[in-house]
C-alpha positions in Angstrom: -19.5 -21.9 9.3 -20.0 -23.2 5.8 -19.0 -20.9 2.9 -19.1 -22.6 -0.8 -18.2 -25.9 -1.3 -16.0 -26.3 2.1 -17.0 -26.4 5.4 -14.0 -24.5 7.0 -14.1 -26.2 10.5 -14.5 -29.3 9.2 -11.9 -29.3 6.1 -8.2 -30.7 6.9 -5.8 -27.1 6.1 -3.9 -29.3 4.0 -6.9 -29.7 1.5 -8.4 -26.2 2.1 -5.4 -24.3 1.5 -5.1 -22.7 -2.2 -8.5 -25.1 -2.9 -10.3 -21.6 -4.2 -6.9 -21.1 -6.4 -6.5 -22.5 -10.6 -2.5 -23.4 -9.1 -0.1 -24.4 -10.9 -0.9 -27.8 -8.7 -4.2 -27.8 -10.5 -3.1 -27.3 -13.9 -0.4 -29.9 -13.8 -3.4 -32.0 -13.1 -6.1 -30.9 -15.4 -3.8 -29.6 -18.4 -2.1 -32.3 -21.2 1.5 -32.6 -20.2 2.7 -30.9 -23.3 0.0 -27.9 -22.5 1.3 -27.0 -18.9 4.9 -27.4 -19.9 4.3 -24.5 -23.2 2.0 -22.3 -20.5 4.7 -22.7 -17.9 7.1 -21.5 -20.7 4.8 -18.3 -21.5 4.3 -17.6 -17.5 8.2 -17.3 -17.5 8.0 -14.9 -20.5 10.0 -17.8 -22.6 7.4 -17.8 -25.6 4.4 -16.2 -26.8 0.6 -17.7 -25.5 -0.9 -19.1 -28.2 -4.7 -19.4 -29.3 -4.4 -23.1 -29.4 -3.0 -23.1 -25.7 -5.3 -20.8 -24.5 -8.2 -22.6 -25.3 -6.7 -25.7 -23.8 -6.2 -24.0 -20.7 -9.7 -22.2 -20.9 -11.5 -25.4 -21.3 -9.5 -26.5 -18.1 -10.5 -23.6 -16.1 -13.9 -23.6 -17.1 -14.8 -27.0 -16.3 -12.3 -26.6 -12.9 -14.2 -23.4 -11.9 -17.8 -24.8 -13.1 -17.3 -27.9 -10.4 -16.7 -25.9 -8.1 -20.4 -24.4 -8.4 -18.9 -21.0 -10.3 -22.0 -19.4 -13.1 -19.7 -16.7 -13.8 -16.2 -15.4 -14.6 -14.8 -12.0 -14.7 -11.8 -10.5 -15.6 -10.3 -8.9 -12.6 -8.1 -5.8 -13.3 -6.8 -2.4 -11.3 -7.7 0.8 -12.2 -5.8 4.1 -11.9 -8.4 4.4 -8.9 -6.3 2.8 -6.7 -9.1 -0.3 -5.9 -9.9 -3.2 -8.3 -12.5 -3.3 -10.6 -14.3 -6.3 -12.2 -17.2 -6.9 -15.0 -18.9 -10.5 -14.3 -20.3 -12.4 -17.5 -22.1 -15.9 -17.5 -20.6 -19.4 -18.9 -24.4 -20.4 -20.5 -24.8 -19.7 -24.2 -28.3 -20.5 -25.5 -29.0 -23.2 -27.6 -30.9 -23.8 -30.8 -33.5 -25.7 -28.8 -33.9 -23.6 -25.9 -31.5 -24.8 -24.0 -28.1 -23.7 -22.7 -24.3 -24.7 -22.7 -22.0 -23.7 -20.5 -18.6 -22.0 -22.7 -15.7 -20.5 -22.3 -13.0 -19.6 -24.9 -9.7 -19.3 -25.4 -10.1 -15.9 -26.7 -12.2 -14.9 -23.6 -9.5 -15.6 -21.2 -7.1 -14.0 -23.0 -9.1 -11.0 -23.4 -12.0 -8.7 -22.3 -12.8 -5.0 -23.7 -14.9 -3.4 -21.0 -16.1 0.0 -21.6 -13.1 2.2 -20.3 -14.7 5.6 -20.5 -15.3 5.9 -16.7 -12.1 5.1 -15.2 -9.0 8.2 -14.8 -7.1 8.2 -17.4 -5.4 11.9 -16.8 -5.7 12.7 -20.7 -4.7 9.8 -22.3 -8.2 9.3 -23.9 -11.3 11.5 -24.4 -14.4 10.5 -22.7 -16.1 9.2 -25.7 -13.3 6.7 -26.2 -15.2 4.2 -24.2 -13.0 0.8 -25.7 -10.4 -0.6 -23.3 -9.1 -4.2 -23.1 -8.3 -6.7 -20.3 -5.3 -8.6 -21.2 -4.7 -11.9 -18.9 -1.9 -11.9 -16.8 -0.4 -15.3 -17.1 2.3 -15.0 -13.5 -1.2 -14.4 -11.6 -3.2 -17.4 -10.9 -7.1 -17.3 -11.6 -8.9 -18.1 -8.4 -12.5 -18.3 -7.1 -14.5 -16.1 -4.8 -17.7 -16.9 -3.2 -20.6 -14.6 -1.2 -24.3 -14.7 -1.6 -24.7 -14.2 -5.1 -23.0 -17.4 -5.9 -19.3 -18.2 -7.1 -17.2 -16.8 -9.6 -14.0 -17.1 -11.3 -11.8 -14.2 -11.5 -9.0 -13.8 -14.2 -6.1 -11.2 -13.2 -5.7 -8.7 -15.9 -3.7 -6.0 -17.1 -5.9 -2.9 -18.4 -4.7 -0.8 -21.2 -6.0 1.3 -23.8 -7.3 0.9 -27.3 -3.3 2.8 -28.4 -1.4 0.3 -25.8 -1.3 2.7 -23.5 -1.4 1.6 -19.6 -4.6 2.2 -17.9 -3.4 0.4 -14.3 -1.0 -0.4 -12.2 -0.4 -3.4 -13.4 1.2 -2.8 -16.7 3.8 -0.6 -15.3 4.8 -3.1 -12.4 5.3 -6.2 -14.8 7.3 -3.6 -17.4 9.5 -2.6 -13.8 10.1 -6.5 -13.0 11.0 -6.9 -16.8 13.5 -4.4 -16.4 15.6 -5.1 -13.4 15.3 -8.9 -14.1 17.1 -7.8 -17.5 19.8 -5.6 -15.7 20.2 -8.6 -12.8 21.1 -11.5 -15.1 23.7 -8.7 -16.8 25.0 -8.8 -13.5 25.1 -12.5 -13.1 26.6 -13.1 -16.1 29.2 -10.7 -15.6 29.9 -12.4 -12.5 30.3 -15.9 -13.9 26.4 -17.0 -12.7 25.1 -19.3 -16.4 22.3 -21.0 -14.2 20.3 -18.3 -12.9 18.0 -17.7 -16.3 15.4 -15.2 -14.1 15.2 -13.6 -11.8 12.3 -11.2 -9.6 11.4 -9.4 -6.7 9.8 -10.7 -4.0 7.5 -8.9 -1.6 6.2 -9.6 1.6 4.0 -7.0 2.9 2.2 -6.5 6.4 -1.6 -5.0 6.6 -2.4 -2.9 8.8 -6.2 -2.1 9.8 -8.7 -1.1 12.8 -12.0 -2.7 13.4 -14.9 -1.2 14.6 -18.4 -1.8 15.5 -20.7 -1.6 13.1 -23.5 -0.4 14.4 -21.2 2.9 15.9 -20.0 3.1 12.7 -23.3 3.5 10.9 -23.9 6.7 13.0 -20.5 8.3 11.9 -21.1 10.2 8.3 -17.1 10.5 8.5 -16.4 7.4 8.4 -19.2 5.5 6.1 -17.8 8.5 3.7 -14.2 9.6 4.3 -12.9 6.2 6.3 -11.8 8.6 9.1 -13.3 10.5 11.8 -13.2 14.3 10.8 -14.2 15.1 14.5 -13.6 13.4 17.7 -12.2 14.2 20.9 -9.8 12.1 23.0 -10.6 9.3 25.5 -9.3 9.7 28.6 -7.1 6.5 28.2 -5.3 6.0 24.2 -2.7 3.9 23.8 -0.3 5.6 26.3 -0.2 2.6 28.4 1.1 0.5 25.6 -1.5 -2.0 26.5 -2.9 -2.8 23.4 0.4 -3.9 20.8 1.1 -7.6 21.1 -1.5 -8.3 23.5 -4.3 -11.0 24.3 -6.7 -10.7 21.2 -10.5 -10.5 22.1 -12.7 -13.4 21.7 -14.5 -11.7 19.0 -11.5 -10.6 16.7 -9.8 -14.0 17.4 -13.3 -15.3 15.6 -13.4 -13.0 12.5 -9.3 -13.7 12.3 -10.3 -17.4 12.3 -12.6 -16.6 9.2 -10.3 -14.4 7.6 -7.4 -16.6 7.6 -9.6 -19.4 6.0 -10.7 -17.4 3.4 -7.3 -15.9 2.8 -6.0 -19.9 2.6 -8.5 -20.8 0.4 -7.2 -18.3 -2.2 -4.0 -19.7 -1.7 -2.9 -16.3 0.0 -0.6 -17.8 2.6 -1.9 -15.2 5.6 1.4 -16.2 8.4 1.1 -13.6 10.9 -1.4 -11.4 13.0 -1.4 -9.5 16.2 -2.4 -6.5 18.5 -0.9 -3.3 17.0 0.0 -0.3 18.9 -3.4 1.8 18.8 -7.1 0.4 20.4 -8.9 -1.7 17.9 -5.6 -1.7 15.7 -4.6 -5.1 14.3 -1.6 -6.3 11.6 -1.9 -9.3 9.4 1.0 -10.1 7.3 1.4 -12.6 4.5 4.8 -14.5 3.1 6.7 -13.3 0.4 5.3 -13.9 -3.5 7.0 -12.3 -6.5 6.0 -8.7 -6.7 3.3 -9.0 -8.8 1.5 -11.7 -6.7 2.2 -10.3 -4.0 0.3 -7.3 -5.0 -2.7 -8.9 -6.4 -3.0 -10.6 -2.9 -3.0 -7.7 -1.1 -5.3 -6.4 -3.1 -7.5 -9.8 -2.3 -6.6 -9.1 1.6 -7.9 -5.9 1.7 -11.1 -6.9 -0.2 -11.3 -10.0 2.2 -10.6 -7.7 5.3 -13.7 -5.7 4.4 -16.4 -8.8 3.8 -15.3 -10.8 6.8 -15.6 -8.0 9.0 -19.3 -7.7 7.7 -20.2 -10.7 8.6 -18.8 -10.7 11.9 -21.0 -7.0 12.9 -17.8 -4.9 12.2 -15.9 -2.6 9.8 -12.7 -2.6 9.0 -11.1 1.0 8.2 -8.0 1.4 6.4 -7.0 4.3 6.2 -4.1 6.0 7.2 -5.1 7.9 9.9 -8.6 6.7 11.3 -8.3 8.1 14.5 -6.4 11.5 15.5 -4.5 11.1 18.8 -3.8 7.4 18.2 -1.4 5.8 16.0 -2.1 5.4 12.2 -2.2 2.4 9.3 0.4 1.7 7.1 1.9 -1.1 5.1 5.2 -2.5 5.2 6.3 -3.6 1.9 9.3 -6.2 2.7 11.9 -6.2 -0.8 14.2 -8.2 -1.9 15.8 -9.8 -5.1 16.0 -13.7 -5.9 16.4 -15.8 -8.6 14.8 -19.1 -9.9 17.1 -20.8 -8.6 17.3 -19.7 -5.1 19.7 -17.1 -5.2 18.3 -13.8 -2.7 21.0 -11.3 -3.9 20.6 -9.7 -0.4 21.7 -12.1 1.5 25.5 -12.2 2.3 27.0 -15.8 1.7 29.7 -17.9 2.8 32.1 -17.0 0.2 33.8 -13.7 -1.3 32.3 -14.5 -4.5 28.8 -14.3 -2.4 30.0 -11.2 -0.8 31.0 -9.6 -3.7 27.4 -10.1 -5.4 25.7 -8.9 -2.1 28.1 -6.0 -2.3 27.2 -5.0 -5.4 23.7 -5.3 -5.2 22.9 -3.5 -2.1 25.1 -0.5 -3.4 23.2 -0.7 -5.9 20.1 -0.3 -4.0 21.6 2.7 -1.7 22.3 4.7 -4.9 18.9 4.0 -6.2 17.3 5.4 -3.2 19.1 8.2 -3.3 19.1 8.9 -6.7 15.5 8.6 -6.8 13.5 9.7 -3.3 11.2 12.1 -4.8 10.1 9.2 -6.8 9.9 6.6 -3.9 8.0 9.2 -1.9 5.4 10.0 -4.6 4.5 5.8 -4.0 3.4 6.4 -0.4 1.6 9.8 -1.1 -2.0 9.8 -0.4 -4.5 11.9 1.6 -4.0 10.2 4.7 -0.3 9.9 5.1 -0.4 13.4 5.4 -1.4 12.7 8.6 0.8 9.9 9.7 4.0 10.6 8.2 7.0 12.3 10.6 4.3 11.2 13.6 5.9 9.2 16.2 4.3 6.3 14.4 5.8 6.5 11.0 8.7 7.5 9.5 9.1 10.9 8.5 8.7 12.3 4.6 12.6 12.4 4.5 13.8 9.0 2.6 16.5 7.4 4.2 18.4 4.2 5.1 19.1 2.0 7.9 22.0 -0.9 7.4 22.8 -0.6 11.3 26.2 -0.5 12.4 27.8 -3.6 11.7 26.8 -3.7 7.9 27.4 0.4 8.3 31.1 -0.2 9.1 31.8 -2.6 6.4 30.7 -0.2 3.7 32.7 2.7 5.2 36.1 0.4 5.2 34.9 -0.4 1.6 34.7 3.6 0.9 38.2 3.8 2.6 39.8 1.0 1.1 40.4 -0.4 4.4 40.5 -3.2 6.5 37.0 -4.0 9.2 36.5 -7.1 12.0 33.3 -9.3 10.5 32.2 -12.3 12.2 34.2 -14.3 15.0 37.0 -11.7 14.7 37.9 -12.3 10.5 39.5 -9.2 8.9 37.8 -8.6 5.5 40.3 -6.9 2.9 38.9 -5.1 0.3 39.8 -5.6 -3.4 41.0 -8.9 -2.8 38.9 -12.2 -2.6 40.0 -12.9 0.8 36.1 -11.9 2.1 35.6 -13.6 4.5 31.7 -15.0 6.2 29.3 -12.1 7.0 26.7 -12.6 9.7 23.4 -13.6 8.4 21.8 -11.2 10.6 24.0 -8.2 10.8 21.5 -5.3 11.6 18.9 -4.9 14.2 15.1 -3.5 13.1 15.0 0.5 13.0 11.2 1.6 13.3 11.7 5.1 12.6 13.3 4.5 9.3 11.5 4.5 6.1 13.7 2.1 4.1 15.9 -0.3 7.0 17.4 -3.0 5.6 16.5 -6.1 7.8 19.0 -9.1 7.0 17.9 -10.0 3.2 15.8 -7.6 2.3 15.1 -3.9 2.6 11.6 -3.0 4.7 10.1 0.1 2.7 7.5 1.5 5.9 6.4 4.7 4.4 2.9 2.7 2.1 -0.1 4.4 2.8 -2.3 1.1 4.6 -5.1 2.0 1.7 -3.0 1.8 -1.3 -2.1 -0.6 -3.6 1.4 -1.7 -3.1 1.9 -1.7 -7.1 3.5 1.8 -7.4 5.6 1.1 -4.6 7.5 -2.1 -6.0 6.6 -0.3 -9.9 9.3 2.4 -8.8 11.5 0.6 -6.6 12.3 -1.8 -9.8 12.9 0.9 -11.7 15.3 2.8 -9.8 17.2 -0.3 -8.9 17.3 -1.5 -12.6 18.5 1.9 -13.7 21.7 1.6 -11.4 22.3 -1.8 -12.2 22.1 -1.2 -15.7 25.2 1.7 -15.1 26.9 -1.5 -13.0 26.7 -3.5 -16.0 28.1 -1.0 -18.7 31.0 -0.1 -16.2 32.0 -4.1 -15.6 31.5 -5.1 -19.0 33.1 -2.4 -20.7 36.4 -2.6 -17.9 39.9 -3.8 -18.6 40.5 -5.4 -15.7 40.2 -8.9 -15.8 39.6 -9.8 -12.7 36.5 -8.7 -12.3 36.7 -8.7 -8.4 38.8 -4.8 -8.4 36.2 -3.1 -10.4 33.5 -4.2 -7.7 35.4 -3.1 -5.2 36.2 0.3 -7.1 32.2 0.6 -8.1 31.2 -0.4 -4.7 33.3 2.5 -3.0 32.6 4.8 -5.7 28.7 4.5 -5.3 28.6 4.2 -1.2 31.0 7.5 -1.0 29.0 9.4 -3.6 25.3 8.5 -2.4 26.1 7.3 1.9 24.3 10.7 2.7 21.1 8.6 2.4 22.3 6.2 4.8 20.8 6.9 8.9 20.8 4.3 11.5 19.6 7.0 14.3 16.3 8.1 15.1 14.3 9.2 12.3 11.9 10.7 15.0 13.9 13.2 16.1 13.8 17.3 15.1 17.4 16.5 14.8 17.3 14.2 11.9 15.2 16.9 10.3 18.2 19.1 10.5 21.1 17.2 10.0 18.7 15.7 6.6 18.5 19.4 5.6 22.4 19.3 5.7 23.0 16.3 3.8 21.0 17.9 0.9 18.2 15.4 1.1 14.6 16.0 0.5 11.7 16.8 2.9 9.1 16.5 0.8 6.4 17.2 3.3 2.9 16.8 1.5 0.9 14.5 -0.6 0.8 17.3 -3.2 4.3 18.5 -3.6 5.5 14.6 -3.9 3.0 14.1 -6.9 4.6 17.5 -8.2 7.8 15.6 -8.2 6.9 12.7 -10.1 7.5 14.7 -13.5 11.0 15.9 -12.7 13.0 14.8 -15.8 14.7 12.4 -13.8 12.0 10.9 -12.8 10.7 11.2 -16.9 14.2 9.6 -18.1 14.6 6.7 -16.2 10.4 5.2 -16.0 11.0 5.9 -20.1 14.1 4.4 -20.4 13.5 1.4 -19.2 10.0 1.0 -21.2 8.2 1.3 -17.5 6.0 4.3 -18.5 5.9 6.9 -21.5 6.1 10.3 -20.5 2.5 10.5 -21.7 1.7 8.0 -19.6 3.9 9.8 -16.4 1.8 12.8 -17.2 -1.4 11.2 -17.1 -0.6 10.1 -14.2 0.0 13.4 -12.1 -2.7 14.3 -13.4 -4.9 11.8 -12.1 -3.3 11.6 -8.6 -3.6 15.2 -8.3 -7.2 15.6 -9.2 -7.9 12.4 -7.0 -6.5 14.5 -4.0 -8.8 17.7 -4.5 -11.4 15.0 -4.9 -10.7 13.5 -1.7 -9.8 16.4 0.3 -13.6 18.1 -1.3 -15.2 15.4 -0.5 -14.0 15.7 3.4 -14.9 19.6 3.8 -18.2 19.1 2.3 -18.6 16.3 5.3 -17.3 18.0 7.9 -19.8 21.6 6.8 -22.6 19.2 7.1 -21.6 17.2 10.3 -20.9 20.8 12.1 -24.0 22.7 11.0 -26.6 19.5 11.0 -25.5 17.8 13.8 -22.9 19.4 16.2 -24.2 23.2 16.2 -28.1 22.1 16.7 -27.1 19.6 19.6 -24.8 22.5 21.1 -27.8 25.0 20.9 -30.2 22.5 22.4 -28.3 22.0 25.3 -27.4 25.7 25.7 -31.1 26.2 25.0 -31.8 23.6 28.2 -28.8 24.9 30.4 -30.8 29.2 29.9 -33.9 27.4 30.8 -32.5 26.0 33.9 -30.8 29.1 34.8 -34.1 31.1 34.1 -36.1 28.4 36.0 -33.7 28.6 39.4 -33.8 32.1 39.4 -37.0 32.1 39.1 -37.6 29.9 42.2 -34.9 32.1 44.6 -32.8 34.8 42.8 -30.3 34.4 45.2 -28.9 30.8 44.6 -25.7 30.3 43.3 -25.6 30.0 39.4 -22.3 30.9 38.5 -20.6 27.7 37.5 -24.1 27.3 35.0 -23.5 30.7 33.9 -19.6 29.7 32.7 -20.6 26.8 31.5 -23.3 28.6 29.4 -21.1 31.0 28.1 -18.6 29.0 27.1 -20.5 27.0 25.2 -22.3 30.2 23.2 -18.5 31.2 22.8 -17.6 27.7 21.4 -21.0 27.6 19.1 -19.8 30.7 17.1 -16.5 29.8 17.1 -17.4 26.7 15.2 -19.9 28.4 12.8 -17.5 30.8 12.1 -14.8 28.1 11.3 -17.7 26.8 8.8 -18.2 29.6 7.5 -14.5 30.2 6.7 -14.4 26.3 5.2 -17.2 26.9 3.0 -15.6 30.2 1.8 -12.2 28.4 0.7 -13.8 25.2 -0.6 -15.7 27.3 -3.1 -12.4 29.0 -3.9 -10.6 25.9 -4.5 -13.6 24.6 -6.4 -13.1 27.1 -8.9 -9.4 26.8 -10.4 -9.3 24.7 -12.9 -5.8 24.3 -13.2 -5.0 20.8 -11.7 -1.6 21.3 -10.0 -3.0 24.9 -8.4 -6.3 23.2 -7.2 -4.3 20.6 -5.3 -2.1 23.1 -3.9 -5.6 24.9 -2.7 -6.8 22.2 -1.1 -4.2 20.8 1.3 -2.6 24.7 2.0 -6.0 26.5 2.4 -9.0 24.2 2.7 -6.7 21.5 4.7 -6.0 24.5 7.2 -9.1 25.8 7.2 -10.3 22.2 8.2 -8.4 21.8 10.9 -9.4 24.9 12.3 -13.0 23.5 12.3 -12.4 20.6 14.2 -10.7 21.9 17.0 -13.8 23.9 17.3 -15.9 20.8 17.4 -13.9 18.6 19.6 -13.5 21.7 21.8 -17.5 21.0 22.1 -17.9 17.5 22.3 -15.3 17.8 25.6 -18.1 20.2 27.2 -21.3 18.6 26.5 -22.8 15.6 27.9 -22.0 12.3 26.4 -26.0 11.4 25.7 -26.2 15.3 24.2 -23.5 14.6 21.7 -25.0 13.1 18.3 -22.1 11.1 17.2 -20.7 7.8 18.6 -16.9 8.8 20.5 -13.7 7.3 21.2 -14.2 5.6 23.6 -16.9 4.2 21.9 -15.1 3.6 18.7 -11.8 2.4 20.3 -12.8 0.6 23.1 -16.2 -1.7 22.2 -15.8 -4.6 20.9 
């Protein structure tokens, strides 16, 4: 299969790889020497992008993109509606004699202004204050994508406002790497490091999605406009044979994987993993680690990719969190870690104490920031559908927590003690002295109930929604982080002691003893956790709309501001947008679920109660004395189940209307997932009470079995 200007099956991976990509391969190539070494300088936010530059470099990318076969370029940016969003203009300008050249300026890349007045901006502007600008994010490559219409060359951007305020999640993300690269290298410094000059966060995350026939999916209102089924009973086999995680992969996903790894590989998204996940029709791809902010524009570009490949292949991918009730959910695991430019991962342990004492420091760090800061970690992976998946036996639970494991877990306690504990091949390791000995590379085993485990070098954060953008995620993760390390700093800097190595042992025991409470290396699972949580003092924040009621404590206020991540204004803006975007979400699924129940379901249950009277009527007609009874029950049953369901319509419709009318934001929300949320529920167990008594062929929507099973 041919797409663009590379036949995939015929292409050598070495030359299709990053081939759709403007890499840094390709501008060493295609850039003067003196160019790519200045825009290599700007990338690492060394010196200021210049006109001059830019117009180099847009001339490059131009001409790059226009061999390629690319009519069109576009600057690519994220919204505060969670998806991407892109406005495409043409290369040709028209000439004097009729004719057209094909341009592209420096002052184009750099920056767009499309008309902003659509997208959420919780406040921050009035409608009428359409302008907005793209501004090109330089630590993104450009790249090209290609479908029917032709090819095109997209530009990542940030999006802010006409007043500089951020309109994406972009902006806040690169201020949050900004910040904790600043705090890091005051920790290096401190620590005698002079040749690490950056340093960044790396993310790796893993995808999760279903697929599922088309054509079944075309007959499902639910899904074309909610991305989850609203009714639907359960097969009579799920998952409960554990059949379907790791297992052989179909000769039909096997072929769209094929084509979406390709595609991924053209962009240069390096696409390493992919398997059977737990549920039917549940798959994971996962992709190698990037700096944060690429990592997120890829995933971005994976679940766009995931979507178009499936389309040509007859199926639909669904991500959301919880497509299917009965059967596991999506998320996304969104590996973290912290390395410099020059190869440093601060959480790794080393082979020295000086190592040790670094990966001390840093993953206290980290443990503080967690705790200090879990309402705001949970507001990232709050979203209509993790309502439904979080605290399953799938995901973690809404209660933020820790897993070192054991090993790593009895270091930090001798640390907290002052004390003495065994490390690898049977080394004592003395605390407050520089006799640390080796730690084990790989000191913990995974923990799947817990939603932050650290996992050798890097902490797994498991509690991101499988729709969202990973952005917010990393965006407040930085920030937390930076804010502790920027206490660390003050504290070493400011202390007497010269030998620097006491006072990190001192600040390493002060922090694990005052913030180990987050720390839980048993099953998160478990209705004990919950309790023993409640006793620790940690949150359960349960819901979607009580975590985006957090994300305006002042805590939450001081450190996003202090660090220059986001102004209140813009924190405010914010709540208000995700709150609005729930009661949007959660209207929009009512409304579906009243129509679905009274257009579809109740007719198709009347017409078979209407046939099951007639044949009662028709027997009795013939011999009065035959058996009817079981006809009767059935008939009965369903009459009981048809006004059971119209009167759980009845009651949705009532508290819909209700929530539709408060206008306060925070209220409405609350309305929606305590009353209309309920009320939902309610309905479905009505309908799916139904679809179990009627006949498959009587039933007007595609099933389970169907849906899970077909492909």
């Amino acid at each position: 299969m041919a797409n663009g200007n590379i036949d995939f099956t015929k292409t050598p991976l070495t030359e299709l790889y990053g081939s759709n990509q403007f890499s840094e391969s390709v501008m060493r190539q295609r850039l003067p020497k003196s160019v790519f070494k200045e825009l290599q300088a700007v990338m690492k936010g060394e010196q200021t992008l210049t006109l001059e530059i830019a117009e180099v470099v847009a001339s490059a990318m131009r001409d790059w993109a226009i061999e390629k076969g690319a009519t069109h370029y576009t600057h690519w940016f994220q919204p505060m509606t969670g998806l991407t969003a892109e406005k495409h203009d043409s290369f040709i300008s028209p000439t004097s004699d009729g004719k057209v050249i094909m341009e592209f300026s420096g002052k184009e890349l750099i920056m767009g202004e499309p008309d902003a007045s659509s997208f959420p901006s919780g406040g921050l502007r009035a409608t009428f204050e359409a302008r907005g600008y793209t501004a090109w994010d330089t630590t993104s490559p450009a790249f090209l994508k290609e479908d029917r219409t032709g090819v095109t060359l997209y530009i990542p951007t940030a999006f802010i406002s006409f007043r500089g305020e951020a309109l994406d999640k972009k902006v806040p993300l690169l201020r949050s790497m900004e910040a904790i690269e600043k705090q890091s290298l005051r920790i290096l410094k401190i620590l005698g490091n002079d040749s690490s000059k950056h340093v960044f966060t790396t993310v790796g995350p893993e995808q999760e999605y279903f697929l599922v026939d088309k054509s079944l999916y075309d007959k499902r209102p639910d899904l074309i406009l909610a991305g989850r089924t609203l009714f639907g009973a359960m097969p009579a086999k799920g998952q409960e044979l554990d059949d379907h995680y790791f297992g052989s992969i179909k000769e039909r996903v096997s072929d769209f994987m094929r084509e979406l790894n390709y595609e991924l590989w053209k962009l240069g998204i390096s696409a390493k993993t992919q398997h059977n996940e737990v549920a039917p029709n549940q798959f994971e791809l996962a992709t190698i680690f990037a700096s944060a902010n690429v990592a997120t524009d890829n995933n971005q570009l994976v679940m766009d990719t995931l979507r178009k490949v499936a389309l040509r292949h007859g199926l639909v991918v669904l991500l959301h969190e919880k497509p299917f009730a009965g059967v596991n959910g999506s998320g996304k695991h969104n590996n973290w870690s912290i390395a410099t430019d020059d190869g440093i991962n601060l959480l790794e342990p080393g082979d020295s104490p000086h190592e040790n004492a670094q990966f001390l420091l840093f993953l206290a760090a980290v443990i503080e920031a967690v705790d200090r800061y879990a309402p705001l970690l949970r507001v990232s992976a709050a979203n209509t559908g993790n309502d439904h998946r979080l605290g399953a036996n799938e995901a973690p639970p809404a209660i933020i927590s820790i897993f070192l494991g054991d090993q790593l877990s009895d270091i930090l306690e001798a640390v907290s003690g002052g004390g003495t504990v065994k490390a690898r091949e049977g080394e004592m390791m003395i605390i407050g002295q520089t006799s640390l000995p080796k730690f084990p590379k790989h000191m913990t085993d995974r923990n799947r109930t817990s939603p932050f485990a650290f996992t050798g070098n890097k902490f797994e954060f498991r509690m991101a929604a499988s729709s969202a953008s990973i952005a917010e995620i990393n965006t407040f993760l930085n920030a937390a982080v930076a804010d502790v390390l920027a206490g660390f700093a003050e504290r070493l800097e400011t202390a007497k002691d010269t030998d620097k190595t006491k006072t990190i042992a001192e600040l390493v025991k002060e922090s694990y003893n005052n913030h180990k409470r987050v720390v839980f290396n048993g099953n998160g699972y478990s209705d004990d956790w919950v309790a023993e949580a409640e006793k620790r003092g940690l949150p359960n924040i349960a819901t979607t709309v009580e975590a985006i009621e957090r994300l305006t404590d002042d805590s939450n206020i001081g450190v996003l501001s202090r660090h220059g991540i986001l102004s209140k204004e813009e924190i405010l803006s914010r709540h208000e947008i995700y709150l609005e975007s729930y009661s949007k979400k959660i209207n929009i699924e009512a409304e579906i679920m009243l129509r679905m129940a009274r257009q579809s379901i109740y007719p198709a249950v009347n017409r078979y109660i209407a046939e099951t009277a007639e044949l009662i009527g028709r027997v009795g007609s013939i011999d009065s004395q035959l058996p009817m009874k079981r006809q009767r029950e059935i008939l009965a049953y369903l009459v009981e189940k048809a006004e059971e369901l119209a009167a759980a319509a009845d009651v949705l419709e009532v508290k819909v209307k209700s929530a539709q009318s408060i206008a306060d934001p925070s209220k409405q929300a609350r309305s929606y997932r305590f009353d209309v949320f309920v009320a939902m529920s309610t309905l479905r167990a009505a309908g799916d009470a139904l679809e179990e008594a009627l006949p498959r062929d009587a039933w007007p929507f595609p099933n389970y079995e169907e849906l899970l099973f077909m492909l």
